[in-house]
C-alpha positions in Angstrom: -65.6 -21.5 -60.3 -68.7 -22.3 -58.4 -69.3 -25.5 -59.8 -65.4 -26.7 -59.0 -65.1 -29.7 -56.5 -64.4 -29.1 -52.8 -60.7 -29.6 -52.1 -58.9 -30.4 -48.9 -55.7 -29.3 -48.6 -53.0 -31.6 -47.1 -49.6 -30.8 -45.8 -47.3 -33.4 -44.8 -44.3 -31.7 -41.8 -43.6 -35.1 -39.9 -40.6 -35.7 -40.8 -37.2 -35.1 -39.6 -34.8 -32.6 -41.2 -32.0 -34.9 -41.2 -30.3 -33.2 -44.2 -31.2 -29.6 -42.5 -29.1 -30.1 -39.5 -31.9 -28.5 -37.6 -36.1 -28.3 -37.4 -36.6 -26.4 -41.4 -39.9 -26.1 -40.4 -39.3 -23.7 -38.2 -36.7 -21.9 -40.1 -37.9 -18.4 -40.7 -38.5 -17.9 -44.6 -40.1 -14.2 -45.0 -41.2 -13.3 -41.9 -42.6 -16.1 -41.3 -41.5 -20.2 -40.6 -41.1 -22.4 -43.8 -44.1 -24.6 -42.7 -46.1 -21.6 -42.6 -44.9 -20.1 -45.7 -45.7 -23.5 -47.7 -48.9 -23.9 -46.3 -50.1 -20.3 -47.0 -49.2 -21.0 -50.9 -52.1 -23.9 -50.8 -54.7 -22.2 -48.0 -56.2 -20.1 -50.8 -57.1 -22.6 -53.4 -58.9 -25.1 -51.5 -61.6 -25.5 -48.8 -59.7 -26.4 -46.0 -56.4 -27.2 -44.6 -55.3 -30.0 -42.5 -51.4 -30.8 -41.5 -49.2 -33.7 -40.2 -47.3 -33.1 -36.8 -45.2 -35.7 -35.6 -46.3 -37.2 -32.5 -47.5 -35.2 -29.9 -46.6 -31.4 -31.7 -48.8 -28.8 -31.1 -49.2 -26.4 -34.1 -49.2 -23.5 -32.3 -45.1 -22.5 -32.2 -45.3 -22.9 -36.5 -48.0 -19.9 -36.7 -50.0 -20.5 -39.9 -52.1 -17.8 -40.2 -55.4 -19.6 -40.6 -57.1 -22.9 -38.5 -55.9 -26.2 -39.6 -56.9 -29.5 -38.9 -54.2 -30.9 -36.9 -53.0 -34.6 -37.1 -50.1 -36.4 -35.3 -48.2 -39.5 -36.6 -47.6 -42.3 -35.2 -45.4 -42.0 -32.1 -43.0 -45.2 -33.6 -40.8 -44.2 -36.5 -42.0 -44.3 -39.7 -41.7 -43.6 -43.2 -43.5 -41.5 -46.4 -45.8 -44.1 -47.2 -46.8 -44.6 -43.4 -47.2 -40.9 -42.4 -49.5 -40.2 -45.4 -51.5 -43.1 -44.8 -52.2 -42.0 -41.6 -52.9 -38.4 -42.3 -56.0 -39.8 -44.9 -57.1 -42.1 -42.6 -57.7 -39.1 -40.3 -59.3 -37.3 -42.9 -61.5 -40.2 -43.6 -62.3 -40.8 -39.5 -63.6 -37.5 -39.3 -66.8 -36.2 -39.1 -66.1 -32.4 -40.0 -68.4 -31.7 -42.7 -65.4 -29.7 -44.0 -64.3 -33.1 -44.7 -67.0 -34.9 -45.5 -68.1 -32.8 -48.7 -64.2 -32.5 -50.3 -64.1 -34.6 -53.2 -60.5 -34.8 -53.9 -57.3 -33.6 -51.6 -54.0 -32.0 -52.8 -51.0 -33.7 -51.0 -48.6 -31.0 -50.8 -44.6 -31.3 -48.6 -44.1 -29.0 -45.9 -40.9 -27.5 -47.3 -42.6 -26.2 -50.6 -42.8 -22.3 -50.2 -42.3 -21.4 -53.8 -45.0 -22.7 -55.9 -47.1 -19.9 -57.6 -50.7 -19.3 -58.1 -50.4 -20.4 -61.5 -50.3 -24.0 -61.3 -52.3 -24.2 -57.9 -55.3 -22.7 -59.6 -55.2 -25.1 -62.6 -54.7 -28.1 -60.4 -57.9 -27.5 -58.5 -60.1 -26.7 -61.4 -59.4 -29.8 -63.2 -59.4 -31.8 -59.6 -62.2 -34.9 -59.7 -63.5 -37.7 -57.3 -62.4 -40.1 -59.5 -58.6 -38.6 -61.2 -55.3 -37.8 -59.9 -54.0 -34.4 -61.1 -50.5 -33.8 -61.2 -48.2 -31.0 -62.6 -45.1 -31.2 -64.9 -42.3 -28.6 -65.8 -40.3 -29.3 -68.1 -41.7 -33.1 -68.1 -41.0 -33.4 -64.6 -43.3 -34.1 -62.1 -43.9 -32.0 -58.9 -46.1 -31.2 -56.0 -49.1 -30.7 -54.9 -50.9 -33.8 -56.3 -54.6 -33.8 -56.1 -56.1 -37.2 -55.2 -60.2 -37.7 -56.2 -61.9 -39.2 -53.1 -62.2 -42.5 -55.1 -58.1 -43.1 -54.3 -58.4 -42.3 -50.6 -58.3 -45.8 -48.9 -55.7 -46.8 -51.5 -53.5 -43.2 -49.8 -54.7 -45.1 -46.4 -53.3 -47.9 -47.3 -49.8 -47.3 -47.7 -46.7 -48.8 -45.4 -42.9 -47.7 -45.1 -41.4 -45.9 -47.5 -43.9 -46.2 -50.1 -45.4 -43.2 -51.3 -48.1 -42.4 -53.1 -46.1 -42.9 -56.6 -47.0 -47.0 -56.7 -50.8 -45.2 -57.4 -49.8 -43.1 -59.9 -48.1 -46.3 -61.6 -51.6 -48.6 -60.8 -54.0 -45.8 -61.9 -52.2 -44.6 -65.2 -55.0 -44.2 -66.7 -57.2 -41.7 -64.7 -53.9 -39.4 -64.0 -54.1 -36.3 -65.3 -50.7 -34.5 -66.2 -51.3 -30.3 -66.2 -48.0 -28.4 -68.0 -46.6 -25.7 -66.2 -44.1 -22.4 -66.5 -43.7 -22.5 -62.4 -40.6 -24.3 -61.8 -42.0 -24.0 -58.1 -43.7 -27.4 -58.2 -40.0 -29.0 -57.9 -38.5 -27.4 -55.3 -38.1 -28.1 -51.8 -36.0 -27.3 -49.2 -33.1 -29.9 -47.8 -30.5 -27.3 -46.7 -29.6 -24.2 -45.8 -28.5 -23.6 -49.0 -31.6 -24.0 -50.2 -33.3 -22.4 -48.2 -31.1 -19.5 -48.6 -31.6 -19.4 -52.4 -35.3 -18.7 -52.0 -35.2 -16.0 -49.7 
């Protein structure tokens, strides 16, 4: 669609892997590593791409096939709510005109390799400056979640553990809910065994 909004891609991979026993972003997941497998689902349905390291990561040993805007979190620990806050304050900060013209973002984990095309597509054709677009399966609710530009310093905003669900709660009524057959947008990987059911 020529007319659809400009979309920024963001992938959250600061976090730990406590449950994993190991680094899962790094785990190899068909031929290539998990965070690259999760971030090449998303790459081809929005404009551009830009990840969360932790502190002081380079992106180079995770090889996404394509550039990415790179961001690092804070070097103290921190939690969901923190980390995304400071991965939209980053994309707000910057002057990439990449950046400057996306409308709306899709938040999408790091450890998501198995959403399909299907739900990606409709997400972005219904995204908006001003809505929240979400999928379901099976009246569940799932990942990515595409946040219009309007709800960016409220993302920025956010301390802790608090994620970006207290918005969804506060701005009910401009969140879109898009059905889906792609049980995909629930899964993510916390263990081996997880991992290994994918493959």
């Amino acid at each position: 669609m020529s007319d659809a909004p400009q979309v920024v891609g963001l992938i959250l991979a600061a976090g730990y892997s406590r449950r994993f026993g190991g680094d899962k972003r790094l785990a190899p997941f068909n031929g290539q590593t998990l965070l690259a497998a999760t971030a090449a689902r998303l790459a081809p349905h929005v404009a551009t791409m830009a990840v969360m390291l932790r502190h002081g990561e380079s992106i180079a040993p995770f090889g996404l096939p394509f550039d990415a805007y790179v961001m690092q979190a804070p070097s103290s620990p921190i939690g969901m709510g923190t980390s995304l806050a400071a991965a939209v304050s980053g994309l707000l900060a910057s002057t990439d005109p990449r950046h400057l013209q996306c409308e709306a973002l899709a938040l999408m984990l790091g450890d998501m390799p198995d959403v399909h095309d299907e739900p990606l597509s409709a997400l972005m054709a219904h995204a908006g400056g001003d809505i929240i677009v979400r999928p379901s399966h099976q009246d569940r609710m799932g990942h990515p979640v595409v946040f219009g530009r309007a709800f960016w310093p409220a993302l920025a905003a956010l301390s802790g553990d608090e994620g970006a669900r207290v918005l969804l709660k506060r701005h009910a009524s401009q969140v879109v809910t898009l059905k889906t057959s792609d049980p995909g947008i629930l899964v993510d990987v916390d263990t081996y065994d997880d991992l290994s059911s994918l493959q």
